[in-house]
C-alpha positions as CSV (number, residue, x, y, z in Angstrom):
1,X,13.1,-21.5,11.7
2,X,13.4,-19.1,14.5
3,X,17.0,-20.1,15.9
4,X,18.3,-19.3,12.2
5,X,16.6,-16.1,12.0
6,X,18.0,-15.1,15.4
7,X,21.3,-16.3,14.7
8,X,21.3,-14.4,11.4
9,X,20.3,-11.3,13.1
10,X,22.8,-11.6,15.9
11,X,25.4,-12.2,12.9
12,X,23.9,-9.0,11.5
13,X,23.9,-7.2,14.6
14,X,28.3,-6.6,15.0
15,X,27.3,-4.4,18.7
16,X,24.9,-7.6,20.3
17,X,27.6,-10.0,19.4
18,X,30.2,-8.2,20.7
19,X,28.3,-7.8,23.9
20,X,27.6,-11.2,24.1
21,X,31.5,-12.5,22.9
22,X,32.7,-10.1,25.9
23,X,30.1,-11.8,28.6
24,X,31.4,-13.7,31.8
25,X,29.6,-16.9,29.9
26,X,30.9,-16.3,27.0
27,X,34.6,-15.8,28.5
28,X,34.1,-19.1,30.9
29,X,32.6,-21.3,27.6
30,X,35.5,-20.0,25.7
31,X,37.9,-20.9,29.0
32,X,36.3,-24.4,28.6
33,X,36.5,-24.8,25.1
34,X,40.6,-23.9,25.3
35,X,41.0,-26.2,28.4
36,X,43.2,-28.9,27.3
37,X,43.6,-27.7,23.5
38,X,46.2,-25.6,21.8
39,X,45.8,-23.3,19.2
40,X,46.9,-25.0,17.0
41,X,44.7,-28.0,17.5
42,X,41.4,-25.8,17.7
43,X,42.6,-23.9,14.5
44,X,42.7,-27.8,13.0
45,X,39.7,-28.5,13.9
46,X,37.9,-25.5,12.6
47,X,39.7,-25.6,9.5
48,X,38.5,-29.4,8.9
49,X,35.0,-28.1,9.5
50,X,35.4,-25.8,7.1
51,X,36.2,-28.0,4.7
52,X,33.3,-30.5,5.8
53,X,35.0,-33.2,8.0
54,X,33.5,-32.0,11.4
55,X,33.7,-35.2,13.3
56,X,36.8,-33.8,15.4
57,X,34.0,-30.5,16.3
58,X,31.3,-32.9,17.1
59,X,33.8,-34.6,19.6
60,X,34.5,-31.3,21.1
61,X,30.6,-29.9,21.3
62,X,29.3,-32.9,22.4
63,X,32.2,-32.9,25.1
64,X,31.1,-29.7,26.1
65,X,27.5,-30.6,26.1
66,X,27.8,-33.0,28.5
67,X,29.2,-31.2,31.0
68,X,26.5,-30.1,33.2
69,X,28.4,-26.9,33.9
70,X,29.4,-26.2,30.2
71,X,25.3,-26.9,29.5
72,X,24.0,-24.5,31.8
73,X,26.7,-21.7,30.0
74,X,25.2,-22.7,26.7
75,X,21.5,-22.2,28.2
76,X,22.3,-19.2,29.5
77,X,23.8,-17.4,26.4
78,X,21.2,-19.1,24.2
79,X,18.7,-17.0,26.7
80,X,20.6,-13.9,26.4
81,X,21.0,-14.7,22.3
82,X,17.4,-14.9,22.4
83,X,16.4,-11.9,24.7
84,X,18.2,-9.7,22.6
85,X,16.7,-10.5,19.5
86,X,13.4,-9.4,20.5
């Protein structure tokens, strides 16, 4: 699958991901993702993923997905993901 081997590469790849973490996309998805949620909240819902009960991150990607704004920042780091791994 060539969106696991790119994601394992940018994993493997600390200087790429750091680029990308540090983009104005990145910052504005992370602004979106934050926008009515604590910390403390997110940190729940990540830790419930963790340990396999990801219906409260399916709420919040596909929240995030259907924003047509939120999209088009996930479209365009995907591109950059991908343009970096070649």
């Amino acid at each position: 699958m060539k969106t696991t081997k790119t994601l394992k590469q940018l994993i493997n790849d600390k200087k790429t991901l750091e680029q990308v973490a540090k983009s104005p996309d990145a910052q504005a998805l992370a602004g979106i993702i934050t926008q009515g949620q604590d910390q403390a909240s997110l940190q729940k819902i990540a830790e419930n993923a963790a340990k396999g009960d990801t219906a409260q991150l399916s709420q919040l990607l596909q929240n995030i997905v259907r924003n047509p704004d939120s999209a088009a920042l996930l479209q365009r780091l995907s591109n950059t993901i991908g343009n970096r791994g070649k």
